[in-house]
ZADO-779531 format. One line per 10 residues: number of its first residue (from 1); their letters; for each residue x negated, y, z negated of C-alpha. Coordinates in Angstrom, 2 decimals. Each point is the difference from the previous one (the first is absolute). Layout:
! ZADO-779531
NUM> a> X:Y:Z  ...
This chain:
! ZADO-779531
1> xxxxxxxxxx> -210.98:-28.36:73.67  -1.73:2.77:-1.62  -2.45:-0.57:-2.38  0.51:-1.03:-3.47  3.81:0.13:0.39  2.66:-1.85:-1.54  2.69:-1.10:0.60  1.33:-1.97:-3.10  2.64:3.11:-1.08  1.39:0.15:3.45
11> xxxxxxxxxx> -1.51:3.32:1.61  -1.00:0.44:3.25  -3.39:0.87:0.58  -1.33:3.51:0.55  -0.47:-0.68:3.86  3.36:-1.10:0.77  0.89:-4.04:0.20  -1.15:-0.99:3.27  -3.15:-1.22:-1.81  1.86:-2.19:-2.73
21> xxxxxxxxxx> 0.98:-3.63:0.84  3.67:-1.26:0.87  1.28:-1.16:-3.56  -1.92:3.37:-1.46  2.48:2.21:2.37  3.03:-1.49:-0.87  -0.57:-0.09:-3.57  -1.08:3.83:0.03  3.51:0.82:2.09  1.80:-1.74:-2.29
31> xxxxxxxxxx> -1.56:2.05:-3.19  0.46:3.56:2.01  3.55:-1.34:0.48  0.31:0.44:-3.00  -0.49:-3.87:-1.68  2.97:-1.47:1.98  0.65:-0.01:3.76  0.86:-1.73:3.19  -1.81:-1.88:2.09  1.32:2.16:2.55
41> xxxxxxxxxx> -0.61:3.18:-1.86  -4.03:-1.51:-0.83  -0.19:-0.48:4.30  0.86:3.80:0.74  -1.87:1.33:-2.50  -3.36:-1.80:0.57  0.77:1.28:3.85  0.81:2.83:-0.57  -3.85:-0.34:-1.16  -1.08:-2.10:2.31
51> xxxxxxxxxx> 2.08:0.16:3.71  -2.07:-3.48:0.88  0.78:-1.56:-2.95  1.34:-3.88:0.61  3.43:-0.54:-1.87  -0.57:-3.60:-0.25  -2.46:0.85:-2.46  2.77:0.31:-2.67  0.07:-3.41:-0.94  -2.87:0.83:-2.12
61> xxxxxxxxxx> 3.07:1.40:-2.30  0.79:-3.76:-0.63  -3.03:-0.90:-0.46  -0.42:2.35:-2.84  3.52:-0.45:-2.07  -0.37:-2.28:-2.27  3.32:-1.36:-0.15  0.28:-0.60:4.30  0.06:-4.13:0.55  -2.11:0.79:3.49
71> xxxxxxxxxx> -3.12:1.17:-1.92  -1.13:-3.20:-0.19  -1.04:-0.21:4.04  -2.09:2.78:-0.52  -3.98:-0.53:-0.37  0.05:2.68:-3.17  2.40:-1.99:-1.68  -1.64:-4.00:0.62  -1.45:-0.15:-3.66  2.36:-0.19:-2.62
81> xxxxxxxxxx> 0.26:2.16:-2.55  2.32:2.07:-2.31  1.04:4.03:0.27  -1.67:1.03:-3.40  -3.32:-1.12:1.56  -0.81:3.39:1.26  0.24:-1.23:4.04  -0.23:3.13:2.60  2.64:-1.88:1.78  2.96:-0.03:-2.66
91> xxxxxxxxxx> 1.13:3.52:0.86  3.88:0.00:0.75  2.83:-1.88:-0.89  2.60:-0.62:2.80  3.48:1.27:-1.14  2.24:-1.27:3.17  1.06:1.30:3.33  -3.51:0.60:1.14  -0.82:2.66:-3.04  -3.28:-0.38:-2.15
101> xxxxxxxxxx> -0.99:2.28:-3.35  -3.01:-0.22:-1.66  -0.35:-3.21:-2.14  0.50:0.92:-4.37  -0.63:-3.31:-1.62  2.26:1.49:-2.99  3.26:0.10:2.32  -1.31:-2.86:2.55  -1.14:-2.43:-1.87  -3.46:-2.01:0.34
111> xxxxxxxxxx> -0.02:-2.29:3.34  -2.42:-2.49:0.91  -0.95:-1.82:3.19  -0.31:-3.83:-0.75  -0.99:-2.88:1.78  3.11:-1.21:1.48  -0.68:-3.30:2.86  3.41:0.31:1.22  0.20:4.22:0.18  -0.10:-0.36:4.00
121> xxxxxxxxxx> -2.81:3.25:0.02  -3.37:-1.39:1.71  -1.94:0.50:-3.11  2.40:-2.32:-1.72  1.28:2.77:-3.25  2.78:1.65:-0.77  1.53:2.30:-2.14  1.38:0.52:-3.28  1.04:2.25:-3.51  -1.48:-1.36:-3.14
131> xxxxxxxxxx> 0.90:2.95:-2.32  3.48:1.31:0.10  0.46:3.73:-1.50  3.27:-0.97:-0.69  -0.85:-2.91:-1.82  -2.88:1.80:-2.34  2.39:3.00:-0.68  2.44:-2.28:-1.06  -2.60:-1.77:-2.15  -0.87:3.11:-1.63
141> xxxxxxxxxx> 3.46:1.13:-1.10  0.57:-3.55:-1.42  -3.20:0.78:-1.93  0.89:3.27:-1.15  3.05:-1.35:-0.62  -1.31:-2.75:-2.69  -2.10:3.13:-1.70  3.11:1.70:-0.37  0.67:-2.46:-2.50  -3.10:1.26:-2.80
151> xxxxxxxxxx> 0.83:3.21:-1.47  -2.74:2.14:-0.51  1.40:3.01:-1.75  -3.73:1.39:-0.11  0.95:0.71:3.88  2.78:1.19:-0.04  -0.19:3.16:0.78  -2.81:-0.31:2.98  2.89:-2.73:1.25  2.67:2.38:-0.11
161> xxxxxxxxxx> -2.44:2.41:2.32  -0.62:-2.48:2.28  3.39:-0.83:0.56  0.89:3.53:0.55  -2.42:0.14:2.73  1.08:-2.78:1.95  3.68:1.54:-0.28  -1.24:3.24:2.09  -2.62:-1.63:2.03  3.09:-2.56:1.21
171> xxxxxxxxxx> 2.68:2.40:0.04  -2.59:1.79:2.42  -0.57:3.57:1.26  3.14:2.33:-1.75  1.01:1.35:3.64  0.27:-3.76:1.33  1.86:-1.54:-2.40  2.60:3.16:-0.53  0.17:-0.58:4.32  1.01:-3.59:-0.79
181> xxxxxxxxxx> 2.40:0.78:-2.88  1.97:2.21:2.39  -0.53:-2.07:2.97  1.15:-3.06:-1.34  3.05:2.16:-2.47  -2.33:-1.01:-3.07  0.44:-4.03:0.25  -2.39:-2.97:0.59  0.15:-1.02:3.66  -0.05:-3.78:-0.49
191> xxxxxxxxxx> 2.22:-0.33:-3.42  1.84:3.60:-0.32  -0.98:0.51:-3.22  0.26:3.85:-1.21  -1.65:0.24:-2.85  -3.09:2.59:0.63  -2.00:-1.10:-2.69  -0.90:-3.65:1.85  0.15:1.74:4.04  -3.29:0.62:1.43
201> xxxxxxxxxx> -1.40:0.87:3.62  -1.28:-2.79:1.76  -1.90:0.33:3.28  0.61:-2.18:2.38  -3.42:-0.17:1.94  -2.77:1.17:-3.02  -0.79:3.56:-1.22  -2.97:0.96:1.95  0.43:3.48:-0.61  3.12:3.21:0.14
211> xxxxxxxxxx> 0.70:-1.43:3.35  1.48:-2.45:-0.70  2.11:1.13:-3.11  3.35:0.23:2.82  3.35:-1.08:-0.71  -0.20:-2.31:2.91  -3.19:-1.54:-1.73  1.89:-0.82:-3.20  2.90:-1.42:-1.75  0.98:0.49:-3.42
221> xxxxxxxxxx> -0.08:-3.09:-2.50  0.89:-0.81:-3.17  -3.51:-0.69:-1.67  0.21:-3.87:0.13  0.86:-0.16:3.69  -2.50:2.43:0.58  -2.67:-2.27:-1.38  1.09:-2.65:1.94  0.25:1.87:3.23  -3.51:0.34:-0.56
231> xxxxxxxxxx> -0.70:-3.30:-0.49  1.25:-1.06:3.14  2.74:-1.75:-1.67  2.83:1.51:1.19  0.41:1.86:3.11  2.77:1.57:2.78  0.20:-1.93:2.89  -0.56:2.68:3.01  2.87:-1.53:2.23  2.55:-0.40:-2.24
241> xxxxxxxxxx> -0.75:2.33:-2.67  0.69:-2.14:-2.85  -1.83:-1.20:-2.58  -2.08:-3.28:0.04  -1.06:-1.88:-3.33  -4.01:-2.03:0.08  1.07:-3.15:-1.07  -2.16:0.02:-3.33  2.94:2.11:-0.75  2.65:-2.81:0.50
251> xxxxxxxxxx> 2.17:-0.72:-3.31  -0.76:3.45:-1.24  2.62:2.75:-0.26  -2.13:1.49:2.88  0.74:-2.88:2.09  3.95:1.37:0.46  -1.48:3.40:1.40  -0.87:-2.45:3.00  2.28:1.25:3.62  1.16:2.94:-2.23
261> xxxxxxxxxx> -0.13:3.35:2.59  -1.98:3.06:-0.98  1.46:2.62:-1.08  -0.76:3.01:2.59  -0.16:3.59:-0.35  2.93:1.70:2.03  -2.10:2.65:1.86  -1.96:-2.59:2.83  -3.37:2.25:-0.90  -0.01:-1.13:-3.46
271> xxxxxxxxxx> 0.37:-3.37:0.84  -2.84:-2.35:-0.35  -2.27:-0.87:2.84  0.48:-2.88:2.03  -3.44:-0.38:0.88  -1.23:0.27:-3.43  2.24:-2.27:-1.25  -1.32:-2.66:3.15  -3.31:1.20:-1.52  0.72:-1.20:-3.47
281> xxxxxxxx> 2.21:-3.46:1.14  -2.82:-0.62:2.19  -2.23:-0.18:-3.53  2.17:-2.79:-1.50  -1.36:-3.38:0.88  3.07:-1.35:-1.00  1.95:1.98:2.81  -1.44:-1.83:2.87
């Protein structure tokens, strides 16, 4: 490796990577995929790099995502310890079908490797979440919620600002959302509701830039079911194309939605991604 380089943002070195080690190349490949990719996509693009390159190599992308259960037969990963510990290792975060993205302990979660006797892996851990970003959102809104009971009418008006930002930050980008209130004929996809005052744009796989503002990327939600798309809490079954309920949601009026079909776009190029919508079922640990 060249001298006084780093690696921790997930650049390859000026010299090319020949001179990086085996976990180092696939976690650069997947960052210059672009944060998600493949393991198949990682292999030809570290050979297209490096012809003598050995694709067994790649199991190094376990070893790294924090969330894999075969970490824990790796000689990184023998020591336990958490993901907000700072660990070179906790890079990805497996998301199915033999796809990794970089790890973001705000959508992820925090995961630990614990001592676990009966785990099976030769160093005798295993695997686990101990911070759900589901649960802590839905913390906060029940916190927010009990401050919504003291009035304050000394903040009123910096309230009524905030609030008007979250309304266009959620509605998102003008030319998105008016692409999902014609795509969609200007009615939640889940519940049907037309009222345009409560529909928003929702991406499917997160904004990471004008990319991915697509109508294929989105469907439009009334602002409650948007919020819980988010959370993970409700979500469109890729095979079927219906809806699918977490069961925190059981006994709620959100719990009918459940095995009610989306409502699709006529024109097959507006209609939302399958992948993307894998993508996002794939986030819901519920799902499995």
């Amino acid at each position: 490796m060249a001298k006084g380089w780093s690696n921790e943002e997930g650049h390859a070195p000026p010299g090319g990577i020949e001179g990086m080690r085996k976990w180092e190349k696939a976690l650069v490949a997947v960052k210059q995929l672009g944060g998600c990719a493949t393991r198949k996509q990682v292999e030809a693009w570290i050979i297209a790099r490096e012809p003598k390159f050995n694709p067994n190599n790649l199991t190094d992308l376990y070893m790294m995502s924090v969330n894999a259960r075969a970490r824990g037969g790796y000689t990184q990963n023998k020591k336990p310890r958490r993901t907000d510990q700072g660990n070179r290792y906790d890079k990805l975060f497996n998301v199915g079908e033999a796809t990794f993205e970089l790890y973001d302990p705000v959508r992820h979660g925090i995961w630990e490797i614990y001592p676990d006797a009966l785990s099976g892996s030769r160093f005798g851990v295993s695997v686990r979440q101990v911070a759900s970003p589901v649960e802590e959102a839905l913390a906060v809104a029940e916190a927010a919620a009990e401050q919504a009971d003291f009035f304050d009418p000394t903040d009123v008006a910096d309230a009524r600002k905030r609030v008007t930002a979250d309304i266009i930050r959620r509605r998102g980008q003008p030319a998105f959302r008016k692409a999902l209130l014609e795509a969609y004929g200007e009615a939640c996809a889940i519940t049907g509701c037309n009222l345009l005052a409560v529909l928003e744009a929702a991406h499917i796989h997160p904004y990471k830039g004008a990319h991915t503002n697509v109508v294929s990327n989105g469907l439009l939600l009334r602002a409650d079911i948007h919020t819980l798309f988010d959370l993970g809490l409700i979500a469109i079954e890729p095979e079927t194309m219906r809806v699918r309920v977490s069961p925190q949601l059981e006994g709620t009026d959100y719990g009918k939605l459940n095995g009610s079909p989306l409502r699709q776009p006529e024109q097959n190029a507006r209609r939302a991604s399958p992948e993307a919508l894998d993508w996002h079922w794939s986030q819901c640990s519920w799902s499995a």
